[in-house]
Each structure stands twice: as C-alpha cells, then as structure tokens.
N, CA, C and O atoms as a printed pandas DataFrame, in Angstrom:
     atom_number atom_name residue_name chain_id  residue_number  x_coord  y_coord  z_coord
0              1         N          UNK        A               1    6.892   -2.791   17.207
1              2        CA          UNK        A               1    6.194   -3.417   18.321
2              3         C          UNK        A               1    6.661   -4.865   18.525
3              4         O          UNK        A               1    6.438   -5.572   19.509
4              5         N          UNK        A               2    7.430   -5.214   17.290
5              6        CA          UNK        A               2    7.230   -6.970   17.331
6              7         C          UNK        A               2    8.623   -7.181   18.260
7              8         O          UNK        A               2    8.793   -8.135   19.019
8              9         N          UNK        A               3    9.438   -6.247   18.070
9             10        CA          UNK        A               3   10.843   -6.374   18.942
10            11         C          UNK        A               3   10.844   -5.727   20.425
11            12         O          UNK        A               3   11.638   -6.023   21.317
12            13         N          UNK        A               4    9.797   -4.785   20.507
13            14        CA          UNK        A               4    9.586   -4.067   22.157
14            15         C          UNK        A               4    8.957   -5.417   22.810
15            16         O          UNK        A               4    9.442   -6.147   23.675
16            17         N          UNK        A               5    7.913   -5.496   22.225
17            18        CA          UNK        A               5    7.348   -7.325   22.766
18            19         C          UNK        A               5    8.375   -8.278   23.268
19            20         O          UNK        A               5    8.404   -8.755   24.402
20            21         N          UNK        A               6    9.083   -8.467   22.451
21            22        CA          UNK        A               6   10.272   -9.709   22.816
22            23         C          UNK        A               6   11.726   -8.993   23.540
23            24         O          UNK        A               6   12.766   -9.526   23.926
24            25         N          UNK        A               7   11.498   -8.260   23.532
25            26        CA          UNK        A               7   12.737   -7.535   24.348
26            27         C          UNK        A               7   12.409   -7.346   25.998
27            28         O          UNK        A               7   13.182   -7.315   26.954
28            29         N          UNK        A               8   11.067   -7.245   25.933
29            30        CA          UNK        A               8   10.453   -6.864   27.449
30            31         C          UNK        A               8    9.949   -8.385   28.012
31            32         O          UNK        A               8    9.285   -8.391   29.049
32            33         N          UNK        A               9   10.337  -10.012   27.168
33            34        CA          UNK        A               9   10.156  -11.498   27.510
34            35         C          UNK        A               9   11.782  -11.680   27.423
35            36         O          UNK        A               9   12.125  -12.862   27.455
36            37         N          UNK        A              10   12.781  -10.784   27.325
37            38        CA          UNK        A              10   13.990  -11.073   27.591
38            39         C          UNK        A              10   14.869  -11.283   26.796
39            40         O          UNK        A              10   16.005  -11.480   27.227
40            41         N          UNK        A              11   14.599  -11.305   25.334
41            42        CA          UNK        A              11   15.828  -11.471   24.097
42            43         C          UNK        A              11   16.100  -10.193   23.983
43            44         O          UNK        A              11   15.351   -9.280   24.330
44            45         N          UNK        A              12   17.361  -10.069   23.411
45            46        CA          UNK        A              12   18.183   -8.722   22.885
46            47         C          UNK        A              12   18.132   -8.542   21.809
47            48         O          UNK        A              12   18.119   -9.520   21.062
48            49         N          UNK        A              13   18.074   -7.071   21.212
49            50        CA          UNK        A              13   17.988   -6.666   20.099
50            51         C          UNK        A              13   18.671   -7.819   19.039
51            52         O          UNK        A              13   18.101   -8.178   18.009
52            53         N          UNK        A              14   19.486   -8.134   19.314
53            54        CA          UNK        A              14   20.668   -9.098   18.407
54            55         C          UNK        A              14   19.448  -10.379   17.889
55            56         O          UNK        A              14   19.355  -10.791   16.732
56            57         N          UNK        A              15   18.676  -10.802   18.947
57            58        CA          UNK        A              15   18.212  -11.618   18.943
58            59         C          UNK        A              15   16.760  -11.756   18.272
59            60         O          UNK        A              15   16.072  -12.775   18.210
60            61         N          UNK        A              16   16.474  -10.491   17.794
61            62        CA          UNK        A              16   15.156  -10.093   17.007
62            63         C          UNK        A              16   14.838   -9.566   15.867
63            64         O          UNK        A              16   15.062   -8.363   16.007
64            65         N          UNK        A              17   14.353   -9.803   14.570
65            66        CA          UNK        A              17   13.855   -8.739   13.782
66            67         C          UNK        A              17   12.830   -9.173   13.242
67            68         O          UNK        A              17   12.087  -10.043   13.695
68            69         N          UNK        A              18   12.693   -8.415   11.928
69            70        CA          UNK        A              18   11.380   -8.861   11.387
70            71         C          UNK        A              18   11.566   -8.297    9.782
71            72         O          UNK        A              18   12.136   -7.228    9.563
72            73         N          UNK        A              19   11.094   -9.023    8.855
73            74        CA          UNK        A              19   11.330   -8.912    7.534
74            75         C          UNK        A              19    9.841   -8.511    7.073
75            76         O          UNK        A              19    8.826   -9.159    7.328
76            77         N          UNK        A              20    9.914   -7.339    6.360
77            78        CA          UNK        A              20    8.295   -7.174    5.675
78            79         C          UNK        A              20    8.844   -6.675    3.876
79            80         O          UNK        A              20    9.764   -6.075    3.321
80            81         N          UNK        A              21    7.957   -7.179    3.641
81            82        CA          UNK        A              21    7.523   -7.625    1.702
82            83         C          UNK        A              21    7.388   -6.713    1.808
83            84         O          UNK        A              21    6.577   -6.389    2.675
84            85         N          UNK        A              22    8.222   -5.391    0.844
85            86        CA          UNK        A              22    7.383   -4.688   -0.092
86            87         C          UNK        A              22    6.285   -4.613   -0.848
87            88         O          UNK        A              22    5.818   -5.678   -1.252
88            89         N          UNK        A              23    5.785   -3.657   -1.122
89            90        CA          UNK        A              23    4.518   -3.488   -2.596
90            91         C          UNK        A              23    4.886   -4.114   -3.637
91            92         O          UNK        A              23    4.316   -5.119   -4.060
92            93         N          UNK        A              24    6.196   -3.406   -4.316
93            94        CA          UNK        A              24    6.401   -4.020   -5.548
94            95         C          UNK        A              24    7.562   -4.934   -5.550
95            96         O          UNK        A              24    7.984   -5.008   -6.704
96            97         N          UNK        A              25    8.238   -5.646   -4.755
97            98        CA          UNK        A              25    9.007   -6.052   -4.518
98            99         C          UNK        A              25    9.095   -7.617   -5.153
99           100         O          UNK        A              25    8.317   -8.516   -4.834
100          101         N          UNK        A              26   10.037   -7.733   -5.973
101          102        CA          UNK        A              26   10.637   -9.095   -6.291
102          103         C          UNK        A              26   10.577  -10.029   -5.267
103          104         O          UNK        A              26   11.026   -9.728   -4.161
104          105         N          UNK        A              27    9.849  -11.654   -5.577
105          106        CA          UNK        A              27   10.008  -12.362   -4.561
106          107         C          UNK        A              27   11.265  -13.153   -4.353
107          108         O          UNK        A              27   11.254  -14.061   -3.522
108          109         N          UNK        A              28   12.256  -12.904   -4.983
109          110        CA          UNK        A              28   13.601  -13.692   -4.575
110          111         C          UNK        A              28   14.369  -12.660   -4.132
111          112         O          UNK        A              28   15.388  -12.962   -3.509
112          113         N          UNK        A              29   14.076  -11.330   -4.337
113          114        CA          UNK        A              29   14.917  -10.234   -3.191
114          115         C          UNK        A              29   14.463  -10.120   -1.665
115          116         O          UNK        A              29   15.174   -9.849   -0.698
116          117         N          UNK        A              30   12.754  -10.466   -1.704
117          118        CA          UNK        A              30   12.230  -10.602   -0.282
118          119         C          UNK        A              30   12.614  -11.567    0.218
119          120         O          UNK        A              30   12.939  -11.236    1.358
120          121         N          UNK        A              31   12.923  -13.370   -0.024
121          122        CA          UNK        A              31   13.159  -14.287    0.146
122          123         C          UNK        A              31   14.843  -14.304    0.766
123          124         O          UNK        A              31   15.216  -14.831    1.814
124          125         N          UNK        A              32   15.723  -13.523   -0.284
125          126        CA          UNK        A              32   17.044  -13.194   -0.126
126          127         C          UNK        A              32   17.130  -12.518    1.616
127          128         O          UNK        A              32   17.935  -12.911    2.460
128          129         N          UNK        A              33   16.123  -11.478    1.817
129          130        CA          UNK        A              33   16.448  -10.501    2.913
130          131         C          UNK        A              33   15.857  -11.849    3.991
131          132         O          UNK        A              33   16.525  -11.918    5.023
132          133         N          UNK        A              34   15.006  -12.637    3.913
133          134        CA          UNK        A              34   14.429  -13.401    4.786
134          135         C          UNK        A              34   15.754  -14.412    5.306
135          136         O          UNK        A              34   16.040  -14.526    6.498
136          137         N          UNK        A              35   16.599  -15.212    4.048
137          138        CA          UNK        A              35   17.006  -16.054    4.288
138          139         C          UNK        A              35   18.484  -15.579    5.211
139          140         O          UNK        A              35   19.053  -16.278    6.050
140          141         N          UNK        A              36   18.828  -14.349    4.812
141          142        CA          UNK        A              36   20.050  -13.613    5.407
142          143         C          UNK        A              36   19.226  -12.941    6.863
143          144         O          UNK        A              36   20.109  -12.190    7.276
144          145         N          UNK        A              37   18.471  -12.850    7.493
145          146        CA          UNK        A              37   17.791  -12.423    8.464
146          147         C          UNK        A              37   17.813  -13.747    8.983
147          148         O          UNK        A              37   17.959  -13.621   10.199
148          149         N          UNK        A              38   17.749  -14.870    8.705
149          150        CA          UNK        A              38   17.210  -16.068    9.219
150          151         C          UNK        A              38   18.765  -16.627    9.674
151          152         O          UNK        A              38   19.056  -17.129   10.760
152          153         N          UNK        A              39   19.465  -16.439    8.777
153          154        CA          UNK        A              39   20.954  -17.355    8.721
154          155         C          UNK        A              39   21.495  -16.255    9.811
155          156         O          UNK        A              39   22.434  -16.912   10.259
156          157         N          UNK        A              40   21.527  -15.031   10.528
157          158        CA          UNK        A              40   22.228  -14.426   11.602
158          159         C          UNK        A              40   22.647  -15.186   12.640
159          160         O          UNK        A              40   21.748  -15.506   13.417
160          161         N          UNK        A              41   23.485  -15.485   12.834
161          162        CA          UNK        A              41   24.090  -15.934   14.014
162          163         C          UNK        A              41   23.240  -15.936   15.709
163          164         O          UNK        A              41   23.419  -16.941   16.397
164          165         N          UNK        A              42   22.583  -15.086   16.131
165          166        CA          UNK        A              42   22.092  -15.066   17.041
166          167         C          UNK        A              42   20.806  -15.174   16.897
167          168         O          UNK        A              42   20.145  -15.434   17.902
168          169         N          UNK        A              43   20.299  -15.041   15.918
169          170        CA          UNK        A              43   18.914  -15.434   15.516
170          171         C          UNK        A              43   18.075  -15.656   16.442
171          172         O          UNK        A              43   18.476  -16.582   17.147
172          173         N          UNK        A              44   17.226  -15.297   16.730
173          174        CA          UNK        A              44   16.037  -16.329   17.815
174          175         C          UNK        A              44   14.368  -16.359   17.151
175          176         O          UNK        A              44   13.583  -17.266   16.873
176          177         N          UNK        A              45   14.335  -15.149   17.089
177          178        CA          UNK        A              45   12.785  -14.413   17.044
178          179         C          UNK        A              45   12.642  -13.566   15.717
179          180         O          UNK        A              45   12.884  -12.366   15.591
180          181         N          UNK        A              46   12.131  -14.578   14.615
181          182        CA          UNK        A              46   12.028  -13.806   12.959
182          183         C          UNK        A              46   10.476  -13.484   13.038
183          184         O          UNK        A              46    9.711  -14.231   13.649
184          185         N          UNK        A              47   10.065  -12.380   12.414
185          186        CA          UNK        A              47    8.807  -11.940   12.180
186          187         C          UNK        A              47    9.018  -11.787   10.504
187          188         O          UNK        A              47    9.994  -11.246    9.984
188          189         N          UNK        A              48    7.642  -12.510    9.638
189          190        CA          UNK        A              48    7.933  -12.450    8.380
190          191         C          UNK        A              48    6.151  -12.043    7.979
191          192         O          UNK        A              48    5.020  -12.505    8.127
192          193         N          UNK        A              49    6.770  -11.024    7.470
193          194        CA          UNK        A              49    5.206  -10.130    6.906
194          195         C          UNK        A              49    5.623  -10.029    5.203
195          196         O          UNK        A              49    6.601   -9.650    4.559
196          197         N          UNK        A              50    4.302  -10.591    4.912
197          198        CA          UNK        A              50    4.048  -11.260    3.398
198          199         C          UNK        A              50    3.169  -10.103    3.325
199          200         O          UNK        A              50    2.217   -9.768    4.030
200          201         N          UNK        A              51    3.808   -9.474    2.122
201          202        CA          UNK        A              51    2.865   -8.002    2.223
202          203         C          UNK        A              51    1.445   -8.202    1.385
203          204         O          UNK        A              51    0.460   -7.514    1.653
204          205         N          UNK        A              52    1.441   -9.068    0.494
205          206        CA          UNK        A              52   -0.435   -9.575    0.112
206          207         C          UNK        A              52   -1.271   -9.999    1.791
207          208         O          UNK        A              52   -2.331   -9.509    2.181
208          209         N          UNK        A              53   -0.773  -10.597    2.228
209          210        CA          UNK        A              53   -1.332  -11.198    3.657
210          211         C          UNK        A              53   -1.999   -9.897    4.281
211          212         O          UNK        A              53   -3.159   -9.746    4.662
212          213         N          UNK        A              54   -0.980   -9.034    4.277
213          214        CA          UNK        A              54   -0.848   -7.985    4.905
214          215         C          UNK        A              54   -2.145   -7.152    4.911
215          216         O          UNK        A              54   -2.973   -7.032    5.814
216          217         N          UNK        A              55   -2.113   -6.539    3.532
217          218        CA          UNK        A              55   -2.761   -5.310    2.937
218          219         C          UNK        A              55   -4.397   -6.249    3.053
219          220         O          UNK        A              55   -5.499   -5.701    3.103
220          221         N          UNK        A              56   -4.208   -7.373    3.068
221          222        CA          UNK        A              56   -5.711   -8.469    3.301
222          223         C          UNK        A              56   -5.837   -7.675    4.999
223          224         O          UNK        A              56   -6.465   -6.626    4.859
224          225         N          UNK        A              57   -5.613   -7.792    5.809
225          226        CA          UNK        A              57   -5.839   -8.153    6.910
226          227         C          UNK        A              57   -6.110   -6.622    7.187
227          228         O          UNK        A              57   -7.107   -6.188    7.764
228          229         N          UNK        A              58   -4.924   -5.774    6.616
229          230        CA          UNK        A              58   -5.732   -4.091    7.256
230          231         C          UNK        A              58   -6.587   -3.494    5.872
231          232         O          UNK        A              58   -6.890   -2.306    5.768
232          233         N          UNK        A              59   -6.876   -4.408    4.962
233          234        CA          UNK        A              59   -8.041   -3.677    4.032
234          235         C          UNK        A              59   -9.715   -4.571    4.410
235          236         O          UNK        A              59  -10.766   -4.385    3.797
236          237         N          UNK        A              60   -9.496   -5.508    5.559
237          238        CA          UNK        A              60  -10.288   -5.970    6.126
238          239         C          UNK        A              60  -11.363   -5.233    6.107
239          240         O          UNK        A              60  -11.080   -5.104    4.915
240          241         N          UNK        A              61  -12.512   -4.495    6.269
241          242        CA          UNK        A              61  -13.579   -3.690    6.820
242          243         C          UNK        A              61  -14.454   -4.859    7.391
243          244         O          UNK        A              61  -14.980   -4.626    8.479
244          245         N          UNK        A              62  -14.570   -5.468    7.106
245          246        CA          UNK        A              62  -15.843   -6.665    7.752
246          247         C          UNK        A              62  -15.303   -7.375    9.093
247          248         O          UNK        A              62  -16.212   -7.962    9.680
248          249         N          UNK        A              63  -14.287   -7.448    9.600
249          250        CA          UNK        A              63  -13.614   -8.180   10.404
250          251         C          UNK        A              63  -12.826   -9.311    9.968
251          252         O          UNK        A              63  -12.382   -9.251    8.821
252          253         N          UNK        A              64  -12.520  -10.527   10.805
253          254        CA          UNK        A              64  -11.936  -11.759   10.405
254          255         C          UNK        A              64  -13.036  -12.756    9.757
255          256         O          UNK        A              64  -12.690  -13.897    9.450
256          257         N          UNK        A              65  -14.477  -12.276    9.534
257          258        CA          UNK        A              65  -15.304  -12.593    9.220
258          259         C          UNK        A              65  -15.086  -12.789    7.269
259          260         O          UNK        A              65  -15.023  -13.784    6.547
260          261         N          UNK        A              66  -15.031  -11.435    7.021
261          262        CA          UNK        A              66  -14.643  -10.638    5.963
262          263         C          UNK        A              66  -13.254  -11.200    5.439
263          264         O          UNK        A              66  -13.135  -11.439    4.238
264          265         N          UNK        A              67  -12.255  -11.406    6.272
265          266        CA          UNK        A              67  -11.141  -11.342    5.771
266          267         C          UNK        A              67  -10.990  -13.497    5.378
267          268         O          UNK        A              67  -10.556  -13.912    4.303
268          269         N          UNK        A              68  -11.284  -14.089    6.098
269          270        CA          UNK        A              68  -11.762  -15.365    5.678
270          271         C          UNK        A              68  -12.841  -15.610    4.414
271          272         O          UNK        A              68  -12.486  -16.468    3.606
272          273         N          UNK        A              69  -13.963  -15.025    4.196
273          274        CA          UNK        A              69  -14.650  -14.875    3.142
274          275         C          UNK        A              69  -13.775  -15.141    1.751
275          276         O          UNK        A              69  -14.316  -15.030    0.651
C-alpha cells in the first residue's frame, strides 16, 4: 500500500520502498537492509517498519488509547 500511495502522488517504483524488521531478526542486518535501501541512487520515499513498534500498534485492542498506555 505504502508504494501504490506514492506512485498514484507521482514517484516511480525506482523511487519507493519500504524496509520492515523481522521477528527474529538481528539489528545490524535490519539496519544493513535500511542503510542499502536508503543509499539507492534514486531514493525518494523510505518506509521503515520497526517490527516491536509494529506488533504494538496491531496487538493494540484498546485503541491509541491502549497503545500509549
């Protein structure tokens, strides 16, 4: 969704991605894929999903109420 979004405001695929954290994933291999996603040449539009953030926000049940708590 995060690249149909920005593709339909006018950047090109080239110009978009998005990096998401594994479960069990090493944080200098996630960091590695971020910084080589980031350093692309055409770069414009990085989406970076921190997968603790993550699993917070859709294990939410209370709302943003809940998830601030």
């Amino acid at each position: 969704m995060w690249s149909i979004f920005w593709e339909s405001k006018g950047a090109t695929k080239s110009e978009v991605d998005y990096v998401r954290e594994g479960k069990d994933q090493p944080d200098s291999d996630f960091l590695e894929k971020v910084i080589t996603a980031a350093e692309h040449p055409r770069m414009r539009l990085l989406g970076v999903i921190i997968g603790k953030i993550d699993r917070m926000i859709h294990g939410a049940v209370t709302g943003s109420a809940g998830l601030h708590g």
